[in-house]
C-alpha positions in Angstrom: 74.9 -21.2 69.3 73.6 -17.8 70.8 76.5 -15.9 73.3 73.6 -16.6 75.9 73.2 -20.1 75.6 77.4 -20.7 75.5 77.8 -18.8 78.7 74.7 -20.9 80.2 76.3 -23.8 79.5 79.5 -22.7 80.6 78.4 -22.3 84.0 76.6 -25.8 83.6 79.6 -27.3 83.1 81.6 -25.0 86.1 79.0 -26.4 88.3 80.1 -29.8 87.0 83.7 -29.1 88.1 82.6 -28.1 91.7 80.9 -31.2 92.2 83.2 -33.6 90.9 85.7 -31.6 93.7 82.9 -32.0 96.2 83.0 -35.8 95.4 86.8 -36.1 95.9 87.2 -36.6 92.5 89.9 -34.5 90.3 88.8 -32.9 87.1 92.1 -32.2 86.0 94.6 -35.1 87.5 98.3 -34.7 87.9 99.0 -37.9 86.4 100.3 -39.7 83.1 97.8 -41.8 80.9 99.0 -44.8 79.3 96.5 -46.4 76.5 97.2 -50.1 75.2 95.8 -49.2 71.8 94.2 -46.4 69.8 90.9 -46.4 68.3 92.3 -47.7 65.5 94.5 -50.4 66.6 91.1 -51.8 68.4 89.2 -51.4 65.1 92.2 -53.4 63.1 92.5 -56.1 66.2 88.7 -57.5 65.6 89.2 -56.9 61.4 90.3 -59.9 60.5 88.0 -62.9 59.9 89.1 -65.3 62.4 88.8 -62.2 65.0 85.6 -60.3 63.7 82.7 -60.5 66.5 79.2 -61.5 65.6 76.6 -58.4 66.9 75.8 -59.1 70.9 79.2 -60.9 71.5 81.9 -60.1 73.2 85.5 -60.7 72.8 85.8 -64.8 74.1 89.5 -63.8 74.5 88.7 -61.2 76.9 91.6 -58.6 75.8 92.1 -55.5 77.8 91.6 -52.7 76.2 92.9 -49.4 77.1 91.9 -46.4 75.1 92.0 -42.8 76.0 90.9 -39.8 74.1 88.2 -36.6 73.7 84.3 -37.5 74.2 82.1 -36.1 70.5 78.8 -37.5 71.2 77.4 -39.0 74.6 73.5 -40.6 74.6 71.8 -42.6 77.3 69.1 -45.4 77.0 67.9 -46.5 80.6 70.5 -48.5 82.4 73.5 -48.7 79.3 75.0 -45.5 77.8 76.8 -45.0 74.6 80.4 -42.6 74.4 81.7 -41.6 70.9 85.6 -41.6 72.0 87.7 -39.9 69.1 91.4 -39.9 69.5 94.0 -38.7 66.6 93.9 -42.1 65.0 90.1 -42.5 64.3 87.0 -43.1 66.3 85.5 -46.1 68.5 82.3 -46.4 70.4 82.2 -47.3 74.2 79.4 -49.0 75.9 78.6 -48.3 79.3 76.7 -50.5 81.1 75.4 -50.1 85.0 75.7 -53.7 85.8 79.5 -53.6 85.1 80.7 -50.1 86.0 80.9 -49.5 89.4 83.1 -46.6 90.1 85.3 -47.9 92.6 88.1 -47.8 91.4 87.0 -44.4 88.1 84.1 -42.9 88.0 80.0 -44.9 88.4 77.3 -44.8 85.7 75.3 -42.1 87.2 78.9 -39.7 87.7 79.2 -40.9 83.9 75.7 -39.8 83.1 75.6 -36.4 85.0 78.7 -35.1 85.2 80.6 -35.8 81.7 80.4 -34.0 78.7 80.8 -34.0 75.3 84.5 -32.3 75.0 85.7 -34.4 77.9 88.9 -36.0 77.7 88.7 -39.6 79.8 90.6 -43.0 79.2 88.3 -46.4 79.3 89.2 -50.0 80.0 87.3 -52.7 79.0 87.2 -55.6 76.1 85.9 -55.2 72.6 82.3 -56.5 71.9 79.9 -55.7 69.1 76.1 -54.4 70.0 73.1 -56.0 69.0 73.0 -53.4 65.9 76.5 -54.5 64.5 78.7 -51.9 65.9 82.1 -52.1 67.2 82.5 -51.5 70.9 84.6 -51.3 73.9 82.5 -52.7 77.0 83.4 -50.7 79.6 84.2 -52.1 82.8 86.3 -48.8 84.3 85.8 -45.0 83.3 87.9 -42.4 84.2 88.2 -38.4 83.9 91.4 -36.7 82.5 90.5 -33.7 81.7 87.0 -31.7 82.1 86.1 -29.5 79.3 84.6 -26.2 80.3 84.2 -24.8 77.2 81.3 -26.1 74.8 82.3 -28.3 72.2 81.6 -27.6 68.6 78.8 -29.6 66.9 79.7 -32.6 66.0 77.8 -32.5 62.6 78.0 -29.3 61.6 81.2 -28.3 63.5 82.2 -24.6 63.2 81.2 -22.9 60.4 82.2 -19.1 61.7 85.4 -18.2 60.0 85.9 -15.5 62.5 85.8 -18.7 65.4 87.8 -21.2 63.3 90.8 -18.0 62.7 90.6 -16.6 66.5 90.2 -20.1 68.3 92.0 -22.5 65.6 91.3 -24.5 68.6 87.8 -24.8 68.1 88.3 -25.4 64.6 90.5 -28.4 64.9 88.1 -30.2 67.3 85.1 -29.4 65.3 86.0 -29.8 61.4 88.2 -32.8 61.0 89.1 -31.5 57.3 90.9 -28.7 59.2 92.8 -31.0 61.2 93.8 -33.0 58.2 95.1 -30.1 56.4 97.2 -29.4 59.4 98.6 -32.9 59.6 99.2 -32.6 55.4 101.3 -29.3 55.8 103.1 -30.6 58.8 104.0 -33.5 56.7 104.7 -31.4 53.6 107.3 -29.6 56.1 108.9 -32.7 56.9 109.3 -33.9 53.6 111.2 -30.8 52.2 113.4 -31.2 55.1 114.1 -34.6 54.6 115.0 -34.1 51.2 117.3 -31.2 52.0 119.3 -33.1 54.2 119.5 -36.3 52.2 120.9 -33.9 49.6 123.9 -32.6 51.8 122.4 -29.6 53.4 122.8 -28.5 57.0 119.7 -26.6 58.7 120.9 -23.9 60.3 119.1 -21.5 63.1 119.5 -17.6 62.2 118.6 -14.8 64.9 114.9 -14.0 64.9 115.6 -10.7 66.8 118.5 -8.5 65.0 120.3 -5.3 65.3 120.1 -4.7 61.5 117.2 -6.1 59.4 117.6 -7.1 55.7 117.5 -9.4 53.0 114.4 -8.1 51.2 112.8 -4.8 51.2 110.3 -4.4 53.6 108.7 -2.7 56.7 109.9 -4.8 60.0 108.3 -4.9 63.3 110.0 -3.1 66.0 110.7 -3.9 69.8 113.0 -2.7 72.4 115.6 -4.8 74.5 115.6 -3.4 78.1 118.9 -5.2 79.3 120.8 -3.8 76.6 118.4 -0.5 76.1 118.2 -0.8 72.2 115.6 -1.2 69.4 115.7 -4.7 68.0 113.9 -5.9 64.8 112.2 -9.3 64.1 113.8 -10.4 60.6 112.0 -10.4 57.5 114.1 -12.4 55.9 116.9 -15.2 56.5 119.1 -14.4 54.3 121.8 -12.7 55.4 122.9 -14.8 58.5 122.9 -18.1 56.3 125.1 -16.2 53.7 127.5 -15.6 56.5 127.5 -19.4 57.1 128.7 -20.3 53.6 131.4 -17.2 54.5 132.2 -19.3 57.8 132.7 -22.6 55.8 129.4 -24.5 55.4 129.1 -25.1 51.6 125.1 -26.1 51.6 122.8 -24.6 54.2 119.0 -24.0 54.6 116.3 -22.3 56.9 112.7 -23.4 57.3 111.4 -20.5 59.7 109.1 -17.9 60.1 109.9 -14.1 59.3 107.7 -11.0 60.1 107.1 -8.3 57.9 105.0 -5.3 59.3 102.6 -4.3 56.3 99.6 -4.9 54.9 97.4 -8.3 54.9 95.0 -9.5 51.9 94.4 -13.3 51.4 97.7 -14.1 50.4 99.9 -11.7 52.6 99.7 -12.3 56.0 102.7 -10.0 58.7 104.0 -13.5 60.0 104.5 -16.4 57.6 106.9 -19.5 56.7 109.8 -19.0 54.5 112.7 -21.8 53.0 115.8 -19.9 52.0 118.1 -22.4 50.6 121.9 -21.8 49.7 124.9 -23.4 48.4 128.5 -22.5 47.8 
C-alpha cells in the first residue's frame, strides 16, 4: 500500500473516530471486557455430534455467547453482514443481521456498516448458528466497540511482507503474519521450559543489576549512560556473570539468569547490541 493511500485512509478512519464522539459513543471505553468463550471454545462447543448444527439452524439451546477480539475481514450483502473475529485462540465468523441488531443497548447495523473497520477490536453476544453455506457462526444479537483502530490493518492474505515494517513495527507484523505470532508464542514457551527445568533441578533465579559501576564478565564494548542523582557514568552489563558468582560467594550453591545484556558493537544476522543470555552456575 502506497504512503498516499495509508495516510488517506488514516484520516478515513480519524473521521470515523469524530463521528462515533459526535454520536455519544466511545471509541476507546474505560471499561473491562469479560468474554464467556474464545473462538475456540465456541468452535469445540458445536463439535461434537450430538451438538453439531445443520447449515441455516441455529443453536435450539439458545447459549449466550460472549466473544471479544480484533476484526480481519468485514463484507456486507444487503440487510446481513459478515465479521471475521480473530482472537489469540483461533478465528470465528459473526453474522450480523438488521432484523436483530438494534443498537440500543451497542452499536446498530448501519454504525456496524459505516463506522467499523477491519483492525477494530469489539466484543459480540449472540448464539451459535450455522449459515446456509455450512459455516460456523455467532448470530449477533448485540455489537459493541472496544477499541477503534486508526491505523490500517495489514492484508489479511498477504499480510506484511516488508522486512523493514515487520522489524520497525513488530506490531504490524504480529497482526498480519500469523507464523510470526507463532514463533513468538514457541520462543516464549521455549523460555519457560528452560526455566522450569532449572528450577525443578534445584536452581534459584536470581536478578543481577542491569546498570553497574563496573562492567565485566566477557570482553566487550558496553553502552554508556550517566546517573544525574549520583553524577556518575553507569554501564548496561554485557554479561551476568559476575553478580551471580558473588551469589554462590554469599551462600546460594545453584543459581541462574535468564536476561538480557547489551553489548555496544557491531550487528550482522547473528549479532544483534541487545540480546537474551542464560548464565547458569553451581557451587
Amino acid at each position: 500500500m502506497a504512503k498516499s493511500e495509508t495516510r488517506n485512509e488514516a484520516e478515513v478512519r480519524s473521521q470515523r473516530v469524530d463521528e462515533l464522539r459526535s454520536l455519544g459513543i466511545d471509541p476507546y471505553p474505560s471499561k473491562a471486557v469479560e468474554r464467556s468463550h474464545t473462538a475456540q471454545q465456541v468452535i469445540d462447543l458445536f463439535s461434537p455430534p450430538a451438538k453439531e448444527l445443520e447449515p441455516g439452524e441455529a443453536d435450539p439451546n439458545e447459549k449466550l455467547l460472549k466473544v471479544c477480539g480484533r476484526i480481519t475481514s468485514k463484507r456486507d450483502s444487503g440487510s446481513i453482514g459478515f465479521i471475521k473475529l480473530t482472537d489469540e485462540s483461533g478465528k470465528i465468523q459473526l453474522k450480523i443481521e438488521k432484523k436483530l441488531v438494534k443498537g440500543d443497548p451497542g452499536l446498530g447495523f448501519k454504525q456496524i456498516q459505516k463506522l467499523l473497520d477491519v483492525g477494530d477490536f469489539i466484543s459480540a453476544e449472540g448464539i451459535g448458528c450455522r449459515t446456509n453455506r455450512g459455516e460456523l457462526s455467532i448470530q449477533v444479537n448485540k455489537l459493541e466497540l472496544i477499541s477503534k483502530a486508526i491505523i490500517p490493518f495489514p492484508d489479511s492474505y498477504y499480510g506484511v511482507n516488508d522486512p523493514e515494517i515487520c522489524r520497525r513495527h513488530r506490531e504490524m507484523d504480529l497482526a498480519g503474519n500469523a507464523e510470526s505470532l507463532q514463533r513468538f508464542r514457541m520462543r516464549s514457551k521455549i523460555l519457560q521450559s528452560i526455566r522450569t527445568y532449572l528450577w525443578d533441578a534445584g536452581f534459584y533465579e536470581i536478578e543481577t543489576p542491569v546498570l553497574q559501576a563496573i562492567y565485566g564478565g566477557a570482553a566487550a564494548r558496553p553502552f554508556i549512560t550517566h546517573h544525574n542523582a549520583l553524577d556518575v557514568d553507569l554501564y548496561l552489563r554485557i554479561a551476568t556473570e559476575l553478580f551471580l558468582k558473588r551469589a554462590i560467594c554469599g551462600g546460594f550453591e545453584r543459581v541462574f539468569e535468564l536476561g538480557r545484556v547489551f553489548r555496544n558493537e557491531g550487528i550482522d544476522s547473528t549479532h544483534n547490541p541487545e540480546f537474551t543470555s542464560l548464565e547458569v552456575y553451581q557451587a
